[in-house]
C-alpha positions as CSV (number, residue, x, y, z in Angstrom):
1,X,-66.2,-19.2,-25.8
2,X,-63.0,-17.9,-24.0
3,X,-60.3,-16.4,-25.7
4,X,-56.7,-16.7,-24.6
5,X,-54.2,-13.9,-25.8
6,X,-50.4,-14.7,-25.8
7,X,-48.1,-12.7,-24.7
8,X,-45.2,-12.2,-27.0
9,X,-41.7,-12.9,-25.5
10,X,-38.3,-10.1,-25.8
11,X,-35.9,-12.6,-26.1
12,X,-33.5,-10.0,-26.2
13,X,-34.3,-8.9,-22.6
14,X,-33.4,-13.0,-21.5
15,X,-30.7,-12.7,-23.7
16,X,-29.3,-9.5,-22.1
17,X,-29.6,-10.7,-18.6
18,X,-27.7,-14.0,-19.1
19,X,-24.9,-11.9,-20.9
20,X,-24.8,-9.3,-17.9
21,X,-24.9,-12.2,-15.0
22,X,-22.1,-14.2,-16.8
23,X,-20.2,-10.9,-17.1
24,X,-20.7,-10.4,-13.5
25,X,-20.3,-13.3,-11.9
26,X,-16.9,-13.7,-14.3
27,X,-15.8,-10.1,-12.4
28,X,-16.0,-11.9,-9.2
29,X,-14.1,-14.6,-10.1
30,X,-11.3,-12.4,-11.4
31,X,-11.0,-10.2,-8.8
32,X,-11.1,-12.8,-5.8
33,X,-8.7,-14.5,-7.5
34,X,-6.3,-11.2,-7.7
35,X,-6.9,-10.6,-4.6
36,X,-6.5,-14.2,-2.5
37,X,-4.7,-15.9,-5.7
38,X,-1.9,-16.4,-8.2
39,X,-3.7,-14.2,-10.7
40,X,-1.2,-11.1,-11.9
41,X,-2.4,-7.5,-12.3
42,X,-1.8,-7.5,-15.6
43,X,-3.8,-10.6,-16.4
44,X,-6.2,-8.4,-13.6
45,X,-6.7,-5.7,-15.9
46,X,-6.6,-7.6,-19.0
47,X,-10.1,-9.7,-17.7
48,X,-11.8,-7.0,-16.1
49,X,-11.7,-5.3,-19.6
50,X,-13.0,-8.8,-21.0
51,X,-15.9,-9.1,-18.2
52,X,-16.8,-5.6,-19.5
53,X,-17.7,-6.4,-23.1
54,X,-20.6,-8.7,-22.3
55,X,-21.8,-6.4,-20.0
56,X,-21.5,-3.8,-22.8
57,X,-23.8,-6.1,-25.3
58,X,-26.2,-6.7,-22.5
59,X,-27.4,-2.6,-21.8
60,X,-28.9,-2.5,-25.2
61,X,-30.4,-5.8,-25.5
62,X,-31.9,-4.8,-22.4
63,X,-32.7,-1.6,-23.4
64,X,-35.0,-3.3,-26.4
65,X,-36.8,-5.5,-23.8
66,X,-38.0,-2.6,-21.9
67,X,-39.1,-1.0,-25.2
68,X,-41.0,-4.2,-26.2
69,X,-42.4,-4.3,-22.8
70,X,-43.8,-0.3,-23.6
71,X,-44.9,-1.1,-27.1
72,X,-46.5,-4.5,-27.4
73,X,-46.3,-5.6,-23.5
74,X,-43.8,-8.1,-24.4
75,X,-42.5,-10.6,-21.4
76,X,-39.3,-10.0,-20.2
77,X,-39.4,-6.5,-18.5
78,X,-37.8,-7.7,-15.2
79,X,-35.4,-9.4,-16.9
80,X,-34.5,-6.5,-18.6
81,X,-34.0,-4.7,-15.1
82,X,-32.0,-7.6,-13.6
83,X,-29.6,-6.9,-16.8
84,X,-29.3,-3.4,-16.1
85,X,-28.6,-4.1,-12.4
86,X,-25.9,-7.1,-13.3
87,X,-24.2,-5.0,-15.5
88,X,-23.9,-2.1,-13.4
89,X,-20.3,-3.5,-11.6
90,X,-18.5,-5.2,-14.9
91,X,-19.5,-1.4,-16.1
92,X,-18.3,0.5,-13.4
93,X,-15.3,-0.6,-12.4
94,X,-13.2,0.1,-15.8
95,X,-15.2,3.4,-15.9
96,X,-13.9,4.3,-12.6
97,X,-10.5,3.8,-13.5
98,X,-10.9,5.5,-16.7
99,X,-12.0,8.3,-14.3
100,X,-9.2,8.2,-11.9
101,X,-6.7,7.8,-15.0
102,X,-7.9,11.3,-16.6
103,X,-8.2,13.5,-12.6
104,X,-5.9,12.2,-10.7
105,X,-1.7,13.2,-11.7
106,X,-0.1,10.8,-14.5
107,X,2.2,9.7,-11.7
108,X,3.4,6.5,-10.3
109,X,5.2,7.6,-7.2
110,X,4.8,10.1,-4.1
111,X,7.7,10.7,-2.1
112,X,7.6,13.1,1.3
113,X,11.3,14.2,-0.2
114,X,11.3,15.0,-3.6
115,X,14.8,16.3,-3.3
116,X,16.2,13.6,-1.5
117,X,13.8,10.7,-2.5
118,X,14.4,7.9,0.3
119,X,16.2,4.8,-1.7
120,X,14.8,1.8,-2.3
121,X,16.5,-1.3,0.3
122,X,15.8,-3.5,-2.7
123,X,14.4,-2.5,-6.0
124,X,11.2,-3.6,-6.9
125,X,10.5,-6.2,-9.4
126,X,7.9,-7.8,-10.8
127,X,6.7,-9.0,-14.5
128,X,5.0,-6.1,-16.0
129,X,4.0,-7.8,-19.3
130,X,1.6,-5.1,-21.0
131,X,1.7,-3.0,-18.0
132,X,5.2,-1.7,-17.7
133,X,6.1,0.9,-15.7
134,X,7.9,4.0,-16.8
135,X,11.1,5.8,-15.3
136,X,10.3,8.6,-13.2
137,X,9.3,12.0,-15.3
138,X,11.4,15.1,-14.9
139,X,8.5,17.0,-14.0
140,X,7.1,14.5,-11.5
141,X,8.2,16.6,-8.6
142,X,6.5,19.5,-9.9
143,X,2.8,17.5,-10.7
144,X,3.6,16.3,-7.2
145,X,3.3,19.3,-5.5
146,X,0.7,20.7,-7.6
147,X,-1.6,17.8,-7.2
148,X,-0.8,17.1,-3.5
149,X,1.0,20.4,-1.9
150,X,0.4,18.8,1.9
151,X,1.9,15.6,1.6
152,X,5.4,16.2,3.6
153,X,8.0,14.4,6.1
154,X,7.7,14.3,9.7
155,X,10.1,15.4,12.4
156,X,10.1,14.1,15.8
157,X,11.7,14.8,19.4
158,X,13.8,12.1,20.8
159,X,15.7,8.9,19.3
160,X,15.1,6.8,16.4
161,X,14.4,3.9,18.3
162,X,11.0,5.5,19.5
163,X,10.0,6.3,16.2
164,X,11.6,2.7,15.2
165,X,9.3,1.1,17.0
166,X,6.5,3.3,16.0
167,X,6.6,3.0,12.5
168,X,6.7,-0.7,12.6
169,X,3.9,-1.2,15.0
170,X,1.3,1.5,12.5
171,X,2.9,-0.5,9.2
172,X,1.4,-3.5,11.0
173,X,-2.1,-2.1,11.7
174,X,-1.9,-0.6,7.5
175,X,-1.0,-4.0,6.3
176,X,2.1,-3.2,5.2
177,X,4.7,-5.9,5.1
178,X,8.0,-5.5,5.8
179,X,10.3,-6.6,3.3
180,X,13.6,-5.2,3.3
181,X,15.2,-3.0,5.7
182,X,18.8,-1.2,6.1
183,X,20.2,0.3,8.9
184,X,17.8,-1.6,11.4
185,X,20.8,-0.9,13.8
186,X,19.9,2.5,14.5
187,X,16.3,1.5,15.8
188,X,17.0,-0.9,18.3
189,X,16.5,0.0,22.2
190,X,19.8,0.6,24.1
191,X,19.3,-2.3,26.2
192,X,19.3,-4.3,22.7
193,X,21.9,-2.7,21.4
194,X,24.1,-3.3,24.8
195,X,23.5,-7.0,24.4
196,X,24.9,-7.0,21.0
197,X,28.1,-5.2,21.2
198,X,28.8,-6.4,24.7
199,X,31.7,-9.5,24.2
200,X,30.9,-12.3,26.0
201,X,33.4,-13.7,28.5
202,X,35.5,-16.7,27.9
203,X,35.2,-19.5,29.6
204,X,37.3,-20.1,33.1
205,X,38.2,-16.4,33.5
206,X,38.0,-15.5,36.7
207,X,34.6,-13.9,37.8
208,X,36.0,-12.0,40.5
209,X,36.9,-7.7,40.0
210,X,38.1,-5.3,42.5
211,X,35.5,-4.0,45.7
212,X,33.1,-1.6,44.8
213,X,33.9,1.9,45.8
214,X,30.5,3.3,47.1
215,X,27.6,1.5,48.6
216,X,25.4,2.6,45.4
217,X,28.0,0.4,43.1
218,X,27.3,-2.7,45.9
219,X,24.0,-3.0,45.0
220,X,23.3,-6.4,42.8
221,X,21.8,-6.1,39.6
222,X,18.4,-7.6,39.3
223,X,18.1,-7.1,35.3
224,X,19.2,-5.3,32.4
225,X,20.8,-2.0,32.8
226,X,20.5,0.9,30.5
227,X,23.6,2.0,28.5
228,X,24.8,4.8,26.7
229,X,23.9,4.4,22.9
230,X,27.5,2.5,21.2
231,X,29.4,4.9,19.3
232,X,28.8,5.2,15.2
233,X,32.4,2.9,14.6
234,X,30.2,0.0,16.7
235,X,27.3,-0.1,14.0
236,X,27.2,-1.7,10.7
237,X,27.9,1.2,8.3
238,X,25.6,1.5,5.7
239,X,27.2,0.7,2.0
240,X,24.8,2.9,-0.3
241,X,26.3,6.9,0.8
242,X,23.3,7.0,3.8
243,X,24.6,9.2,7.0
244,X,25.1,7.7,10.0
245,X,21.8,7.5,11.8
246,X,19.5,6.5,8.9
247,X,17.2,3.6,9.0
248,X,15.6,2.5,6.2
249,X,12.0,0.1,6.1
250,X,11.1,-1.3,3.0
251,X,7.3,-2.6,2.9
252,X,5.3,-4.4,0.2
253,X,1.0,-3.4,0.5
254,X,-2.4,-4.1,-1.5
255,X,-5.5,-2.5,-2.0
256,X,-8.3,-3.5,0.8
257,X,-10.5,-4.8,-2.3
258,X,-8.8,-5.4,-5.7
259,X,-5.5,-6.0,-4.2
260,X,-3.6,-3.8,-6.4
261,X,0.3,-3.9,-5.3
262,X,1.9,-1.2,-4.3
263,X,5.3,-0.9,-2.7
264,X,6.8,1.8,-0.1
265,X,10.0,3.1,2.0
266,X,10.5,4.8,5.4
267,X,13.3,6.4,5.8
268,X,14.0,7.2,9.5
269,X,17.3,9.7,10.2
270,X,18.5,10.9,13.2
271,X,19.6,14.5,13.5
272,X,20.6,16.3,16.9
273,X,17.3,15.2,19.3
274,X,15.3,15.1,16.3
275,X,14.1,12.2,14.5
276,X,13.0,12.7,10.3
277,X,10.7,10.7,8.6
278,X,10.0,10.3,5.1
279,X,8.1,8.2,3.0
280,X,8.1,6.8,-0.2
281,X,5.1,5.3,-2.5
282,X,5.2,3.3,-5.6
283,X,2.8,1.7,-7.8
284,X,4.3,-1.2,-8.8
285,X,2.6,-1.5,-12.6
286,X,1.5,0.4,-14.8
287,X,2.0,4.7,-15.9
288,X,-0.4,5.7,-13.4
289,X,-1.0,5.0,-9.7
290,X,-4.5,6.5,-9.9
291,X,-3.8,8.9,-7.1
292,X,-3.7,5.4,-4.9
293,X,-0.2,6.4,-3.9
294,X,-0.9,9.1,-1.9
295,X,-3.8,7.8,-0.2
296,X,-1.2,5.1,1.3
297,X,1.3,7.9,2.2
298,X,-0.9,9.8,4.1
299,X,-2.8,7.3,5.7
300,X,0.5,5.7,7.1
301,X,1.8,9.7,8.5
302,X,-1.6,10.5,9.8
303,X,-1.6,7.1,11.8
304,X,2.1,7.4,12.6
305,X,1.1,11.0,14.0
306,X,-1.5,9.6,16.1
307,X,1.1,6.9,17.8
308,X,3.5,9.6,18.5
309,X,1.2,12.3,20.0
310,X,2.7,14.6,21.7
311,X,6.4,14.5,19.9
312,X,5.8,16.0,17.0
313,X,8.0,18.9,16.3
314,X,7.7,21.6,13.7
């Protein structure tokens, strides 16, 4: 006579690993639609927290599968490991902003120039809901330069326009997008700049002017001549107290993966043969940037150094 022997079932471990799949696969729908969608980082932060707290329930039902499994042999022991392994993202990603929250500076701006922080072309604005973001601390230059003592301006040899150029070409290749800018003036080529303040003739005047002098001045132009840079009164003066010379970009970014917003200013000024360059990083929610700030500020500089090799000055 055979005997059969029935295993008994952990429904917790079943239990626990359609908890920790519906947490995950909620935590991909949240963040793709952050990232590609209308979803808000507010909303963002609000359902990642949510997607944690099935997550949370599923470790120790899981936990009692495995034990079952030990004790009485219990069905449901790779359940209980698919659990674990489901919950593992909903978990971490709260936990590793609760990490970066408590290391990284309670700040929510970097700037190159904390004496002279480059002005924003347009404020930022954004509904902040439960995640509003604070006015600027009066120690926030200090915890600056403790937490991040080599993040500083550039200076470069030659003309804005060179650096112009620059900057917009690296903002491109860091997904930055330009938004604003002021003073754009400043940065355009002197064959551009010709073009504009040159006054067109009027119509029917006679085409005709007096012999040329030398045989050099008889030669035809075949294109676009370079020109002497138009004095300061031929520029659009800037209206918020910026010298002359000063060119400001004003770019909106995300994050690569969660697409947390984040909004920045380069301020380009023009002094003797030198060009300075200084940069300005803001979260655009929340108290704390989670040291994200600085990672855009540097990685813009150290790719801006690498287009202008060679003119970097001290």
């Amino acid at each position: 006579m055979h005997v059969r022997y029935d295993r008994p079932v952990s429904r917790s471990a079943f239990l626990a690993r359609r908890l920790a799949l519906f947490a995950l696969v909620m935590l991909v729908v949240v963040v793709v639609a952050h990232r590609f969608g209308p979803l808000t980082t507010p909303d963002f932060v609000m359902l990642v927290l949510v997607c944690a707290v099935p997550a949370a329930l599923s470790v120790p039902l899981a936990l009692l599968g495995l034990a079952r499994l030990w004790q009485i042999g219990a069905l449901g022991g790779v359940a209980s490991a698919w659990a674990l392994v489901f919950a593992a993202l909903p978990l971490s990603l709260p936990g590793y902003g609760y990490y970066l929250s408590i290391t990284q500076p309670a700040l929510t701006e970097v700037a190159t120039d904390l004496a002279d922080r480059p002005a924003w072309v347009s404020q930022p604005a954004a509904e902040q809901h439960f995640l509003p973001r604070p006015a600027l601390a009066d120690d926030a230059g200090a915890a600056q330069l403790a937490a991040y003592p080599g993040l500083n301006g550039r200076r470069y040899e030659g003309a804005i326009d060179r650096v112009y150029e620059a900057v917009r070409k690296v903002a491109a290749q860091n997904r930055l997008v330009l938004t604003a800018s002021r003073g754009e003036e400043y940065g355009l080529p002197a064959l551009e700049l010709r073009s504009t303040t040159d006054t067109p003739a009027e119509p029917g005047a006679a085409t005709e002017s007096a012999a040329p002098a030398t045989a050099d001045e008889a030669l035809p132009e075949s294109g676009p001549l370079p020109s002497a840079r138009p004095e300061p009164s031929l520029l659009v003066p800037l209206d918020d107290g910026e010298p002359e010379g000063t060119a400001r970009l004003q770019f909106a970014t995300r994050t690569l993966v969660l697409g947390l917003p984040f909004d920045a200013v380069v301020r380009l000024r023009e002094e003797a043969e030198m060009t300075l360059v200084d940069m300005r990083v803001a979260s655009r929610y929340g108290p704390h940037d989670l040291g994200i700030s600085d990672r855009i500020a540097e990685d813009f500089l150290h790719a801006l150094d690498a287009e202008l090799l060679g003119v970097a000055g001290n």
